[in-house]
mmCIF file of the N, C-alpha and C atoms, coordinates in Angstrom:
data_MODEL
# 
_entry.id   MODEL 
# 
loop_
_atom_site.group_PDB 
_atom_site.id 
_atom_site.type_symbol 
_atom_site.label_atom_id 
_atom_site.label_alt_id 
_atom_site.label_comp_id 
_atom_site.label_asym_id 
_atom_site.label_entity_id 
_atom_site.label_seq_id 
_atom_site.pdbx_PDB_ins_code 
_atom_site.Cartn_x 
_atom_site.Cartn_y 
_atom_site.Cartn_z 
_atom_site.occupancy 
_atom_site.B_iso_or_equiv 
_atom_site.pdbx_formal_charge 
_atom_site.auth_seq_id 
_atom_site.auth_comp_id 
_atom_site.auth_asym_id 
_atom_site.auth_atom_id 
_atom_site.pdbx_PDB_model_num 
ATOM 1   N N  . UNK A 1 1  ? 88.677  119.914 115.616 1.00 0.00 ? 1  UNK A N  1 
ATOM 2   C CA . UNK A 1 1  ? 88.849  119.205 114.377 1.00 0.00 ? 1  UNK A CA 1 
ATOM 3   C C  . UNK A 1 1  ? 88.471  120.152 113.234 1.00 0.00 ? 1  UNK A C  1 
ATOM 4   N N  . UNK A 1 2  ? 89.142  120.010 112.151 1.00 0.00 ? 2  UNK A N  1 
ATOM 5   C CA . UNK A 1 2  ? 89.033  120.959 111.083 1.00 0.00 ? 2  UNK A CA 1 
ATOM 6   C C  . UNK A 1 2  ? 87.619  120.628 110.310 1.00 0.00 ? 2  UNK A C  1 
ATOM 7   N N  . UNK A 1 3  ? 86.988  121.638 110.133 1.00 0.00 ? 3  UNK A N  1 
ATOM 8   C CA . UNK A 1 3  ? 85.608  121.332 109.322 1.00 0.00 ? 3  UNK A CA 1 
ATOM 9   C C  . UNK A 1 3  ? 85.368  120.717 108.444 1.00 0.00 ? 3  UNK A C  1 
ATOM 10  N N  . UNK A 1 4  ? 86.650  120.518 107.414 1.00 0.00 ? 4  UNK A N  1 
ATOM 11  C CA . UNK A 1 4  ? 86.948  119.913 106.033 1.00 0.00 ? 4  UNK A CA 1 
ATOM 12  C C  . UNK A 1 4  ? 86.771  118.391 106.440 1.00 0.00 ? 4  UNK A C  1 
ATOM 13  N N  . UNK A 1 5  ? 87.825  118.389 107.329 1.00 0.00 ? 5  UNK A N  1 
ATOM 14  C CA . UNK A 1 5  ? 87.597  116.772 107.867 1.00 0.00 ? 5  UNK A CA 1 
ATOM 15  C C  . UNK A 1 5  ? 86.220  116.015 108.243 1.00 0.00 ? 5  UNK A C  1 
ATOM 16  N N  . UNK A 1 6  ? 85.522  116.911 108.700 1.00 0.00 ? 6  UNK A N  1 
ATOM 17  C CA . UNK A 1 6  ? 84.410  116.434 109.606 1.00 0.00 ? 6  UNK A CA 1 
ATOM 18  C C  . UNK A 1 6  ? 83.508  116.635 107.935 1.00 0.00 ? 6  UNK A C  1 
ATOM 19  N N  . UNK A 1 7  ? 83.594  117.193 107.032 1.00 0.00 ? 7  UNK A N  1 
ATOM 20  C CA . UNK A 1 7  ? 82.691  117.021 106.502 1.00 0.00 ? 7  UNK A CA 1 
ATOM 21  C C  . UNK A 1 7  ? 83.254  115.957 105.069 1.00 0.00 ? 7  UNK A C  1 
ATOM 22  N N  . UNK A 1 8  ? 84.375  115.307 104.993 1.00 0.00 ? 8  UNK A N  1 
ATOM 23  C CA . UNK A 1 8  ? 85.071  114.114 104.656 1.00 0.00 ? 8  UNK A CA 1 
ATOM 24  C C  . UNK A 1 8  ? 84.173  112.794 105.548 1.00 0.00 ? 8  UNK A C  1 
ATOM 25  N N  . UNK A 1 9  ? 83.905  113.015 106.769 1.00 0.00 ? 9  UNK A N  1 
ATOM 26  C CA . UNK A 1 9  ? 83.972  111.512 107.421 1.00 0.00 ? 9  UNK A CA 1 
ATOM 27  C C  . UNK A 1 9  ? 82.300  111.506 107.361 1.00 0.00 ? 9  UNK A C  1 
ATOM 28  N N  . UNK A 1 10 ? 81.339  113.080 107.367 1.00 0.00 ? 10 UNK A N  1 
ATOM 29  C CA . UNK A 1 10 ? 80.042  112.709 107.158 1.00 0.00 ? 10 UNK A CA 1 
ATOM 30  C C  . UNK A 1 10 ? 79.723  112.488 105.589 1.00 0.00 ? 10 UNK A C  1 
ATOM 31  N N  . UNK A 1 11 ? 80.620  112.554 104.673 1.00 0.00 ? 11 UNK A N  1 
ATOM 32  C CA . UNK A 1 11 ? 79.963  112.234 102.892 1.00 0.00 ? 11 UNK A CA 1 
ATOM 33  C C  . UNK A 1 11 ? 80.298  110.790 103.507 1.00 0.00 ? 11 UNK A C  1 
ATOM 34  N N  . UNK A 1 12 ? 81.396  110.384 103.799 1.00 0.00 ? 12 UNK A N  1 
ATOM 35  C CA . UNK A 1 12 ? 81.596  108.888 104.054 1.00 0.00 ? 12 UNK A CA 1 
ATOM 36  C C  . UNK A 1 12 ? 80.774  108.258 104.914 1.00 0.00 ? 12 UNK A C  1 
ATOM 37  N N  . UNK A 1 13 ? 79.915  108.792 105.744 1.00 0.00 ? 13 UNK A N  1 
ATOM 38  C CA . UNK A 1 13 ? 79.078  107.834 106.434 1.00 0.00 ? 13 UNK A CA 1 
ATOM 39  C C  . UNK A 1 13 ? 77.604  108.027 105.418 1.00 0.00 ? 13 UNK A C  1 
ATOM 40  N N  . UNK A 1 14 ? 77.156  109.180 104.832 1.00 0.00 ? 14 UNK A N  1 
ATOM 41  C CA . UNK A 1 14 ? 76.311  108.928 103.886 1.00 0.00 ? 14 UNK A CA 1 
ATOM 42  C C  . UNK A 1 14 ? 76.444  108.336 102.473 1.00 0.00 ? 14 UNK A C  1 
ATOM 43  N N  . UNK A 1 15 ? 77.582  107.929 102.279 1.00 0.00 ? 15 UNK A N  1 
ATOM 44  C CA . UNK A 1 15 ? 77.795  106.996 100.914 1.00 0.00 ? 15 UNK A CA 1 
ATOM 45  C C  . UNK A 1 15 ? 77.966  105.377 101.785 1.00 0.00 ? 15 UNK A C  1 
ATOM 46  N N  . UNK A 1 16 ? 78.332  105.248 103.149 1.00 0.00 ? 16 UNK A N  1 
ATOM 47  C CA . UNK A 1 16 ? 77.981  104.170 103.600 1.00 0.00 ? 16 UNK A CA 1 
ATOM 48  C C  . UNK A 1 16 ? 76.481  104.267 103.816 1.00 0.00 ? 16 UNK A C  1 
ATOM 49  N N  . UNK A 1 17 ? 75.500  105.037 104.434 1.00 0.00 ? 17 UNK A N  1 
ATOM 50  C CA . UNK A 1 17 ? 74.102  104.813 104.243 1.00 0.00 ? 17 UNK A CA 1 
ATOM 51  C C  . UNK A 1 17 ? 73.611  104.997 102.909 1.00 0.00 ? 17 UNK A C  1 
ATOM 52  N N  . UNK A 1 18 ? 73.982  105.096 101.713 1.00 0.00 ? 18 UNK A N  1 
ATOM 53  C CA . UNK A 1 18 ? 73.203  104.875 100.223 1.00 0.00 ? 18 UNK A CA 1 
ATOM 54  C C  . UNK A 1 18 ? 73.852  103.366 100.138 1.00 0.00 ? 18 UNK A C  1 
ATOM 55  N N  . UNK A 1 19 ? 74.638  102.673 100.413 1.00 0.00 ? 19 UNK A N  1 
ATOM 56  C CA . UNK A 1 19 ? 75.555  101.429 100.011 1.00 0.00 ? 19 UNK A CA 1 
ATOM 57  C C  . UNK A 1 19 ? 73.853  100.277 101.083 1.00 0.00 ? 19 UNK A C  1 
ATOM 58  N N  . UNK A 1 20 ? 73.632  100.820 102.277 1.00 0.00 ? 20 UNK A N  1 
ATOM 59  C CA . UNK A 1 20 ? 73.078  100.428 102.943 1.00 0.00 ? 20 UNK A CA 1 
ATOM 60  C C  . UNK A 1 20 ? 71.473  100.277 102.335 1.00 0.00 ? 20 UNK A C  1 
ATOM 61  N N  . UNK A 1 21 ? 71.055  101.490 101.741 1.00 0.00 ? 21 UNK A N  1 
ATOM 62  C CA . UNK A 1 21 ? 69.814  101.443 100.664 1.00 0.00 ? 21 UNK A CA 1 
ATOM 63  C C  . UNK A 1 21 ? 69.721  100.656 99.420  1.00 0.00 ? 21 UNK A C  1 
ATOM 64  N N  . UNK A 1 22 ? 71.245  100.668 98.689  1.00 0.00 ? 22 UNK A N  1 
ATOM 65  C CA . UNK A 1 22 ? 71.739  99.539  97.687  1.00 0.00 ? 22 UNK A CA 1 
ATOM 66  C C  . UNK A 1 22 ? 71.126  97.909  98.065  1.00 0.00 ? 22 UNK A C  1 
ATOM 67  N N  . UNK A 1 23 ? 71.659  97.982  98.988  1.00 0.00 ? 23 UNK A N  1 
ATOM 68  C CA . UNK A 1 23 ? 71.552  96.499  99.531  1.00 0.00 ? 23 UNK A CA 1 
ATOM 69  C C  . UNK A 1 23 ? 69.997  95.824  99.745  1.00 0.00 ? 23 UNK A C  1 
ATOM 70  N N  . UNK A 1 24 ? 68.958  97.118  100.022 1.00 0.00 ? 24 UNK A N  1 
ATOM 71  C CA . UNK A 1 24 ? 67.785  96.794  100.694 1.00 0.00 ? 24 UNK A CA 1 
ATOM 72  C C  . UNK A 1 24 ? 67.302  96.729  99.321  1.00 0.00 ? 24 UNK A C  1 
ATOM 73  N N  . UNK A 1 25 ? 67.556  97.306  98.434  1.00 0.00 ? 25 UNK A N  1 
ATOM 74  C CA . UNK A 1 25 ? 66.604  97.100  97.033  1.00 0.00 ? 25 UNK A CA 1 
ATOM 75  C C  . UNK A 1 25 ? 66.688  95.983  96.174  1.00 0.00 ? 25 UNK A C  1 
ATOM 76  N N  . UNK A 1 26 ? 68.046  95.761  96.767  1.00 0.00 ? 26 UNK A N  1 
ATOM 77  C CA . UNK A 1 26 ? 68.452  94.967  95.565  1.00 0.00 ? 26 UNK A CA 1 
ATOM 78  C C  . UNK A 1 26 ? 68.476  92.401  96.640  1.00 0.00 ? 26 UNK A C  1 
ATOM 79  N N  . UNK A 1 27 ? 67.885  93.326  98.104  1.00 0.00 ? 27 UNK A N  1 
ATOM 80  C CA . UNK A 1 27 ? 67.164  92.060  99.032  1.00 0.00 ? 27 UNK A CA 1 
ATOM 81  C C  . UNK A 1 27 ? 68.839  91.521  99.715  1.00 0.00 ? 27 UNK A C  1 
ATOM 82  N N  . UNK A 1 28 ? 69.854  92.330  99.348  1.00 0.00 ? 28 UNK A N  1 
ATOM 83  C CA . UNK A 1 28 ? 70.770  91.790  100.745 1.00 0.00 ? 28 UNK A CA 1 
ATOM 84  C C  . UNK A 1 28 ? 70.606  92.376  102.010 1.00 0.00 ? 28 UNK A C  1 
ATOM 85  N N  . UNK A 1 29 ? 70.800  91.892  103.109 1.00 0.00 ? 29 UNK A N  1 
ATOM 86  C CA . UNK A 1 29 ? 70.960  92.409  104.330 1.00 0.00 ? 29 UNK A CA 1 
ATOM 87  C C  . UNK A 1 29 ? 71.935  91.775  105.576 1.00 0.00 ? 29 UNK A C  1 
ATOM 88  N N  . UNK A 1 30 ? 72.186  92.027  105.846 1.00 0.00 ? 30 UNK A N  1 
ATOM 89  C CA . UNK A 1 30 ? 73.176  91.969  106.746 1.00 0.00 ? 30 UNK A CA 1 
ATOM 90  C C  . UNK A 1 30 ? 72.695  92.558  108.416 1.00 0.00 ? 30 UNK A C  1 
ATOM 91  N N  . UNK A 1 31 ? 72.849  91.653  109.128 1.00 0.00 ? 31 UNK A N  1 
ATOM 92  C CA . UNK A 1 31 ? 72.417  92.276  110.660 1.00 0.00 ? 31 UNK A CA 1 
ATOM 93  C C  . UNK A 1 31 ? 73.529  92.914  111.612 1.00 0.00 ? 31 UNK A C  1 
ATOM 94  N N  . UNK A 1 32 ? 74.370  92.846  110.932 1.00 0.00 ? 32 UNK A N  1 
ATOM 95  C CA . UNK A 1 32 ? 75.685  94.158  111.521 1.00 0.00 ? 32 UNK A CA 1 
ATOM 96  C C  . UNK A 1 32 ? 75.440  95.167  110.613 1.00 0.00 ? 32 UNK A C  1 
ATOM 97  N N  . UNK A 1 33 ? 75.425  95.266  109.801 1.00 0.00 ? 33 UNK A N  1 
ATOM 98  C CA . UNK A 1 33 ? 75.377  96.717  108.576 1.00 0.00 ? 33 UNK A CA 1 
ATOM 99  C C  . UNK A 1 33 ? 74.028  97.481  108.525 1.00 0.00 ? 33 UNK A C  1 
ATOM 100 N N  . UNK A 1 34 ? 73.565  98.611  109.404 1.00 0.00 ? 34 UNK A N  1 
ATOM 101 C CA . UNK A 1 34 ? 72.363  98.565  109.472 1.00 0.00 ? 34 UNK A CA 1 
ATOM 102 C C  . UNK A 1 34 ? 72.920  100.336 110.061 1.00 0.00 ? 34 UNK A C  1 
ATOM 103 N N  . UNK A 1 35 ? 72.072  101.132 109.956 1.00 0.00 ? 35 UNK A N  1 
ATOM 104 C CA . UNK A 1 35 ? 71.903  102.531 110.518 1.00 0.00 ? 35 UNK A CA 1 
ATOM 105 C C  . UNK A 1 35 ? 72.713  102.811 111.165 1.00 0.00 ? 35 UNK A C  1 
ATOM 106 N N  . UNK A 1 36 ? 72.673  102.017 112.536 1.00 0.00 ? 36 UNK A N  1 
ATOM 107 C CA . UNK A 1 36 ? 72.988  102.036 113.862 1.00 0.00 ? 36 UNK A CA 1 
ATOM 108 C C  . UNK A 1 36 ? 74.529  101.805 114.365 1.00 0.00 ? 36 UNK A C  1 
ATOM 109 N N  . UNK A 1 37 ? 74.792  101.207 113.124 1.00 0.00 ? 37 UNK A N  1 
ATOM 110 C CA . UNK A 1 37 ? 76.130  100.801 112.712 1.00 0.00 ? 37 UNK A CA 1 
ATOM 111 C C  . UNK A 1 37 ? 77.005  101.776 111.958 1.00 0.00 ? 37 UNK A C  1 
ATOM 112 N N  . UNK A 1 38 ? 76.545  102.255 111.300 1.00 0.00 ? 38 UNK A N  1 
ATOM 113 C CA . UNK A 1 38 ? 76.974  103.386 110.137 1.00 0.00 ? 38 UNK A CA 1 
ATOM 114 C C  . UNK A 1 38 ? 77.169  104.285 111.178 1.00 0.00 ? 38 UNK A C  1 
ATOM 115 N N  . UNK A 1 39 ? 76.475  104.946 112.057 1.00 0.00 ? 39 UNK A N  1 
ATOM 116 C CA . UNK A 1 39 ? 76.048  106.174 112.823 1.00 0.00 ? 39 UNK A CA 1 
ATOM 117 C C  . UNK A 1 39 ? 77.498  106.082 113.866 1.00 0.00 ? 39 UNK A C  1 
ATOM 118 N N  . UNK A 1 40 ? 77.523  104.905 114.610 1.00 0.00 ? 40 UNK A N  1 
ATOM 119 C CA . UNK A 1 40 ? 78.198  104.344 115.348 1.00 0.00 ? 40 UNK A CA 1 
ATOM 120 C C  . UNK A 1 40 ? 79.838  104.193 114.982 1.00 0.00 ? 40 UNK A C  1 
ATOM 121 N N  . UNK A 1 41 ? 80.149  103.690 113.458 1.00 0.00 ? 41 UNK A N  1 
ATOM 122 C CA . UNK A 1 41 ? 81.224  103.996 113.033 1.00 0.00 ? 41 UNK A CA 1 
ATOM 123 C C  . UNK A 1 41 ? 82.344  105.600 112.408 1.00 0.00 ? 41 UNK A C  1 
ATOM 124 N N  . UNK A 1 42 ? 80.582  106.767 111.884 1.00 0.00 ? 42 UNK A N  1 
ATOM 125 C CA . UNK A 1 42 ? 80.949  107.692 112.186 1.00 0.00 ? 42 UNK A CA 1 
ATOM 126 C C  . UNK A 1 42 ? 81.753  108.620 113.463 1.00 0.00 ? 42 UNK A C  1 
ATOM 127 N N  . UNK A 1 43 ? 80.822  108.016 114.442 1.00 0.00 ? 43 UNK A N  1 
ATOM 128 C CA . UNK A 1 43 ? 81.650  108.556 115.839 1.00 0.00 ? 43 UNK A CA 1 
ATOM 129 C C  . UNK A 1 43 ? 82.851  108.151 115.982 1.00 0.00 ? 43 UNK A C  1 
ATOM 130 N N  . UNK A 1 44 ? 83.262  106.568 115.726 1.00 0.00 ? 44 UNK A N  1 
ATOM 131 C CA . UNK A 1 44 ? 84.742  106.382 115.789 1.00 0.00 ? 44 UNK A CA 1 
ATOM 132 C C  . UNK A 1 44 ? 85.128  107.131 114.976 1.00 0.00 ? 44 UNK A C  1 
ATOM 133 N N  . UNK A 1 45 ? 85.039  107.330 113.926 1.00 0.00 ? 45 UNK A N  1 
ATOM 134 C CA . UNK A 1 45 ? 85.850  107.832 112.841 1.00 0.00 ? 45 UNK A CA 1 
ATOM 135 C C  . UNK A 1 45 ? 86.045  109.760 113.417 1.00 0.00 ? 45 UNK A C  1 
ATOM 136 N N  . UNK A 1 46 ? 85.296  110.084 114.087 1.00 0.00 ? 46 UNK A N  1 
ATOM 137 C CA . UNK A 1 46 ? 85.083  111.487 114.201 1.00 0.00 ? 46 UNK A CA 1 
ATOM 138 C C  . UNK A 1 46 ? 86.393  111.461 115.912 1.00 0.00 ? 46 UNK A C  1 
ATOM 139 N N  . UNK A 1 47 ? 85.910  110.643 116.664 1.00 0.00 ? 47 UNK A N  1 
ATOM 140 C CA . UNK A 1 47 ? 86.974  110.881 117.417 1.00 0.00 ? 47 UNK A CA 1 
ATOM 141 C C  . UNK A 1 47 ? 88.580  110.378 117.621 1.00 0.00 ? 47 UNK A C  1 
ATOM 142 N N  . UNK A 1 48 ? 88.503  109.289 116.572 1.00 0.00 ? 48 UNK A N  1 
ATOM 143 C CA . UNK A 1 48 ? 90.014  109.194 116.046 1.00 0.00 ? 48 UNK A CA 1 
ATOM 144 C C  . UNK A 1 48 ? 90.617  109.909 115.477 1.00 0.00 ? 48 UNK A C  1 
ATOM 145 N N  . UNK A 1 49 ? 90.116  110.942 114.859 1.00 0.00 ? 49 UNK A N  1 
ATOM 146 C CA . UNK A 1 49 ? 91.164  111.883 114.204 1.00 0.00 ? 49 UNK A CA 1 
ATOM 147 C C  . UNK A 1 49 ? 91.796  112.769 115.141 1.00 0.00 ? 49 UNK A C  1 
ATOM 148 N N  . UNK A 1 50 ? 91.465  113.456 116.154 1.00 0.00 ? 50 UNK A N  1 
ATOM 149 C CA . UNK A 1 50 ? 92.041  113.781 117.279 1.00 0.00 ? 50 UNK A CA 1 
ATOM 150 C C  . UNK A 1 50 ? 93.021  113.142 118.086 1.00 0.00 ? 50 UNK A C  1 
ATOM 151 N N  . UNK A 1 51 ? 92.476  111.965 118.751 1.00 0.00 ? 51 UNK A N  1 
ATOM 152 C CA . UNK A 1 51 ? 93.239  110.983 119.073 1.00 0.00 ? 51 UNK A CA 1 
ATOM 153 C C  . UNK A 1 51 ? 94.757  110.847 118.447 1.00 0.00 ? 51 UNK A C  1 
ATOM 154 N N  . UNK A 1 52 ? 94.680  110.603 116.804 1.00 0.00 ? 52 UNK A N  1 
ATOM 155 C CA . UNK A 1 52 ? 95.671  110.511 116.213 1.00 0.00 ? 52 UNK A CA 1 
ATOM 156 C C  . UNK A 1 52 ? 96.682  111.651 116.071 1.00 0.00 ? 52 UNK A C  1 
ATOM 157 N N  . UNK A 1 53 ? 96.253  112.675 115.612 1.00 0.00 ? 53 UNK A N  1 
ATOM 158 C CA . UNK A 1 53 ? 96.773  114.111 116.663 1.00 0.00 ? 53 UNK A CA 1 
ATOM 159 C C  . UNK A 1 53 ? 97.508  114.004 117.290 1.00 0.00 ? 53 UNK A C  1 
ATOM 160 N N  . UNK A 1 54 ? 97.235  113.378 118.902 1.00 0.00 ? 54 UNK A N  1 
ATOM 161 C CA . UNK A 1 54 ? 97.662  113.753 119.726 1.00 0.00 ? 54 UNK A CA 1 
ATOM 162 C C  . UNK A 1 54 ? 98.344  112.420 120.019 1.00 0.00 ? 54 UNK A C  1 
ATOM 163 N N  . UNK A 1 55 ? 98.585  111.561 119.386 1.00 0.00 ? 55 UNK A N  1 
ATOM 164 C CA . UNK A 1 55 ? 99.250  110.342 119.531 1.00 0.00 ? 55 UNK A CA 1 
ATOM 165 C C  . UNK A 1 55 ? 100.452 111.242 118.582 1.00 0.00 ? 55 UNK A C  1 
ATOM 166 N N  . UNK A 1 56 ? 100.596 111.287 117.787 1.00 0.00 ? 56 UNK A N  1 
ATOM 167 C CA . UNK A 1 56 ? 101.764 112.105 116.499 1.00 0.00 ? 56 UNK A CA 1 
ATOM 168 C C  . UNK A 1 56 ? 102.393 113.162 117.612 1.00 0.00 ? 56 UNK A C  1 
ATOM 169 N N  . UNK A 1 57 ? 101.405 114.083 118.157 1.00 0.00 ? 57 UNK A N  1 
ATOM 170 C CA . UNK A 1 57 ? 102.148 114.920 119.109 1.00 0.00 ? 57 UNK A CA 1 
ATOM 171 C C  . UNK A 1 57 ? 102.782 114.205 119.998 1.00 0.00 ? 57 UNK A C  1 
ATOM 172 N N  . UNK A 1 58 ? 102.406 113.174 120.932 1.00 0.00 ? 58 UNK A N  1 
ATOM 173 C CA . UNK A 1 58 ? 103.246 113.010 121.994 1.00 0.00 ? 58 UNK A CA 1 
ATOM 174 C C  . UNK A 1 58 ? 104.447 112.090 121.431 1.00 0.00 ? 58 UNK A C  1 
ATOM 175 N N  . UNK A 1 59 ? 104.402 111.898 119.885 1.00 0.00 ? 59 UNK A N  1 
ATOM 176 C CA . UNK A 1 59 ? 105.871 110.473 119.507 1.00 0.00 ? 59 UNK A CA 1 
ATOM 177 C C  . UNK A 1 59 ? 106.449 111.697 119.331 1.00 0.00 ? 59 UNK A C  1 
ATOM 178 N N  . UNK A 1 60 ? 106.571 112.988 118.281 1.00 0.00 ? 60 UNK A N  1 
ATOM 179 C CA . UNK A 1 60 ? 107.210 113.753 117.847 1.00 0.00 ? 60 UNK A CA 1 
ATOM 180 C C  . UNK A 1 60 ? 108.016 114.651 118.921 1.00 0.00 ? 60 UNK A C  1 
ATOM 181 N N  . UNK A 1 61 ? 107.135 115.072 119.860 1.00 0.00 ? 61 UNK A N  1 
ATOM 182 C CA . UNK A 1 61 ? 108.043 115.602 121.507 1.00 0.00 ? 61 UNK A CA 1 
ATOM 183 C C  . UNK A 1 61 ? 108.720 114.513 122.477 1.00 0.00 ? 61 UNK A C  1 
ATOM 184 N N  . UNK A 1 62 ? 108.313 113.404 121.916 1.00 0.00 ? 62 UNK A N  1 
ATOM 185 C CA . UNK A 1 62 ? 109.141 112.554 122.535 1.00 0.00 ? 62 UNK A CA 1 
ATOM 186 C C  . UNK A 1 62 ? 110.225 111.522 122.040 1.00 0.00 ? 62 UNK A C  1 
ATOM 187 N N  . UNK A 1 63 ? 110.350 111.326 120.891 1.00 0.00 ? 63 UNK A N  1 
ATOM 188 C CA . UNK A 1 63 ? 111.543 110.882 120.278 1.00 0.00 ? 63 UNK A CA 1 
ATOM 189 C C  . UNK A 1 63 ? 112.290 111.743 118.896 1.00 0.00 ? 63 UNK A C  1 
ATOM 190 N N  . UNK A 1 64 ? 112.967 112.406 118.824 1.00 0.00 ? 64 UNK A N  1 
ATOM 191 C CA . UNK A 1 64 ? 113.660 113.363 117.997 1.00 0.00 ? 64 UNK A CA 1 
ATOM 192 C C  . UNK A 1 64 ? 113.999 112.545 116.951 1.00 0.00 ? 64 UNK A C  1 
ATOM 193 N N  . UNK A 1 65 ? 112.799 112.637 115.589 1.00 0.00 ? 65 UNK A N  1 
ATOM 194 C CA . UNK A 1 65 ? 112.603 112.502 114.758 1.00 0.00 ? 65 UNK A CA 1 
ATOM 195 C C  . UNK A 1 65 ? 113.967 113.219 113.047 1.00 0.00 ? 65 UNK A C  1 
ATOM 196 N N  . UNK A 1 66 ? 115.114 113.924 113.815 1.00 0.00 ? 66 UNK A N  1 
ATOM 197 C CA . UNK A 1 66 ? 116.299 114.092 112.604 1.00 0.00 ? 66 UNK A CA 1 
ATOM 198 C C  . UNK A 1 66 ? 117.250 114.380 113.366 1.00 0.00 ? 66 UNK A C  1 
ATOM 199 N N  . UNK A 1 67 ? 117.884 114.436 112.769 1.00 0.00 ? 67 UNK A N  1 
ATOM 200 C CA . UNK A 1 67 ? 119.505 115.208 113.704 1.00 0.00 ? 67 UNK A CA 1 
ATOM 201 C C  . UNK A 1 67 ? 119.276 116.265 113.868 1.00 0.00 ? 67 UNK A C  1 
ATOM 202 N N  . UNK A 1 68 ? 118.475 116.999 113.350 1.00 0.00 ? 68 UNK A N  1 
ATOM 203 C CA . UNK A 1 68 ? 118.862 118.396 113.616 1.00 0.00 ? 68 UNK A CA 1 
ATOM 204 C C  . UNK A 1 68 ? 118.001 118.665 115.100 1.00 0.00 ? 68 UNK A C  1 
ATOM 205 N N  . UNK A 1 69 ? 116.934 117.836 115.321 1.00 0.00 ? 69 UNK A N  1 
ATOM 206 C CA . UNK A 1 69 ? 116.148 117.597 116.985 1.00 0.00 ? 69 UNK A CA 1 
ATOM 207 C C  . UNK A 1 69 ? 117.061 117.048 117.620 1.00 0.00 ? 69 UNK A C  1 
ATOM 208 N N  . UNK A 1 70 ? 117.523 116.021 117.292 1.00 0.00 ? 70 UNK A N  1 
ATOM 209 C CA . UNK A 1 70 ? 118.587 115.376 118.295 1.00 0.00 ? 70 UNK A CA 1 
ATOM 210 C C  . UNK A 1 70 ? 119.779 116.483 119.096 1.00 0.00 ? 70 UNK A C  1 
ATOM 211 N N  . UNK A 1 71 ? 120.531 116.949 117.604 1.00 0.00 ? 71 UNK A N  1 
ATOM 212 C CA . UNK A 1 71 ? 120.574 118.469 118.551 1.00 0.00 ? 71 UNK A CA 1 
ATOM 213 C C  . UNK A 1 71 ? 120.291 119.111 119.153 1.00 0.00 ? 71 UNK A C  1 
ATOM 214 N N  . UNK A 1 72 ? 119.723 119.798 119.093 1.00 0.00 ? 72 UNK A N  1 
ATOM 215 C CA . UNK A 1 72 ? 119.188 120.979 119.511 1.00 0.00 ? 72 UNK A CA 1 
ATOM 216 C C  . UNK A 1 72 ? 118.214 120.265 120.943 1.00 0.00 ? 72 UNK A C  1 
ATOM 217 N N  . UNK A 1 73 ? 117.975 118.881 121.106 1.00 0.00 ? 73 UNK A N  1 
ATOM 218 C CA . UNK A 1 73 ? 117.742 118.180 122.456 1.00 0.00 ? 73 UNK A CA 1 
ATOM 219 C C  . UNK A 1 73 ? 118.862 118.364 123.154 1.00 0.00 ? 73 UNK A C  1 
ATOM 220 N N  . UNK A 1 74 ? 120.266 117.597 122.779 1.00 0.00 ? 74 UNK A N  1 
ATOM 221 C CA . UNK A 1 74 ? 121.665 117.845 123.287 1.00 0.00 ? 74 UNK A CA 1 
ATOM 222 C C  . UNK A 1 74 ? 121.682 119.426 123.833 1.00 0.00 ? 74 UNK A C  1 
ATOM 223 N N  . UNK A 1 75 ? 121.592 120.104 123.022 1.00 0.00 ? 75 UNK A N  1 
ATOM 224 C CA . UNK A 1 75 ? 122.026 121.823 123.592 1.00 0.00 ? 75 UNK A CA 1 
ATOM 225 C C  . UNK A 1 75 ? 121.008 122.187 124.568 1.00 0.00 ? 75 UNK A C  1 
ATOM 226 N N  . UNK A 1 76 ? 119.463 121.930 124.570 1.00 0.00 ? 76 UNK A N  1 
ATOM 227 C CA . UNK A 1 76 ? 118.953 121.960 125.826 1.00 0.00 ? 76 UNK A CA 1 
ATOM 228 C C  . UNK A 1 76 ? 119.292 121.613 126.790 1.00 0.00 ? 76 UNK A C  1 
ATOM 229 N N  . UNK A 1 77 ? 119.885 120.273 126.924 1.00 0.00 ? 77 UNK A N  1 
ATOM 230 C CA . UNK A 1 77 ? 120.688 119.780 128.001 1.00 0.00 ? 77 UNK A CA 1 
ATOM 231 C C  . UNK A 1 77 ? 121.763 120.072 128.491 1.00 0.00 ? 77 UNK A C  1 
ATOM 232 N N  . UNK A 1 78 ? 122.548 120.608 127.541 1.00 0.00 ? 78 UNK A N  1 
ATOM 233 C CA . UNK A 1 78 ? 123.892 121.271 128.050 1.00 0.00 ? 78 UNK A CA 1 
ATOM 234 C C  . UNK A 1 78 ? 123.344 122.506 128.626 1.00 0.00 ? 78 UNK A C  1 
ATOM 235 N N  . UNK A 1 79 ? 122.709 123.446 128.015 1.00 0.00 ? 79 UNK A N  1 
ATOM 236 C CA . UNK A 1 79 ? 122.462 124.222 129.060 1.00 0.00 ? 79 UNK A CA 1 
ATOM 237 C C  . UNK A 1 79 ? 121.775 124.519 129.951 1.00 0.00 ? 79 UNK A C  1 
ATOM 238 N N  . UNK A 1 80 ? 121.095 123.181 130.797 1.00 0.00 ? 80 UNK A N  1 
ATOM 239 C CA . UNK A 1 80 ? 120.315 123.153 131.459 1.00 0.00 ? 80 UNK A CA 1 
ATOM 240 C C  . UNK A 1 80 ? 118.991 123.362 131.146 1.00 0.00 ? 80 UNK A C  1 
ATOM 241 N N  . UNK A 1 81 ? 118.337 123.166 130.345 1.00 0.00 ? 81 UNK A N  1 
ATOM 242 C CA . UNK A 1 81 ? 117.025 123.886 129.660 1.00 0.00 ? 81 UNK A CA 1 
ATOM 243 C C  . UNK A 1 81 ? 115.805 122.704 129.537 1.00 0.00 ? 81 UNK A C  1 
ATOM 244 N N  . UNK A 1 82 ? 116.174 121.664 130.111 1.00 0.00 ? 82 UNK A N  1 
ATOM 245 C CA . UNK A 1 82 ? 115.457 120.426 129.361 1.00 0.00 ? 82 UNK A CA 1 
ATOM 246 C C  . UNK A 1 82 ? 115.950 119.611 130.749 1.00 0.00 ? 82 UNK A C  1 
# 
């Protein structure tokens, strides 16, 4: 994963933990929204971007996304290549 990214999804889990300090000062709380939660949604967020990757890779090698793939699928096939 590109570094840029990873350091996109950790400002976003520390502006979700200041949102989380917001709340405690100001006497809301919430018993889903808590550290453990934040920490926890980082990881999704850190291993979906890969995931998504490689979901894009396998639609793009597998359904020919212009004519000009659709071709050039056809000519693999004609000449045996595919």
């Amino acid at each position: 994963m590109d570094d840029k990214l990873k350091q996109i999804i950790a400002l976003f889990g520390g502006w979700l933990s200041a949102i989380l300090l917001f709340f405690g000062v100001v006497g809301l709380s919430f018993g889903w929204f808590n550290q453990e939660s934040i920490d926890a949604f980082v990881v999704v967020l850190m291993a979906s971007v890969p995931l998504g990757g490689a979901v894009y890779g396998i639609y793009k090698n597998t359904y020919q996304l212009s004519k000009k793939a659709k071709r050039q699928e056809e000519e693999l096939k004609r000449k045996g290549l595919k």
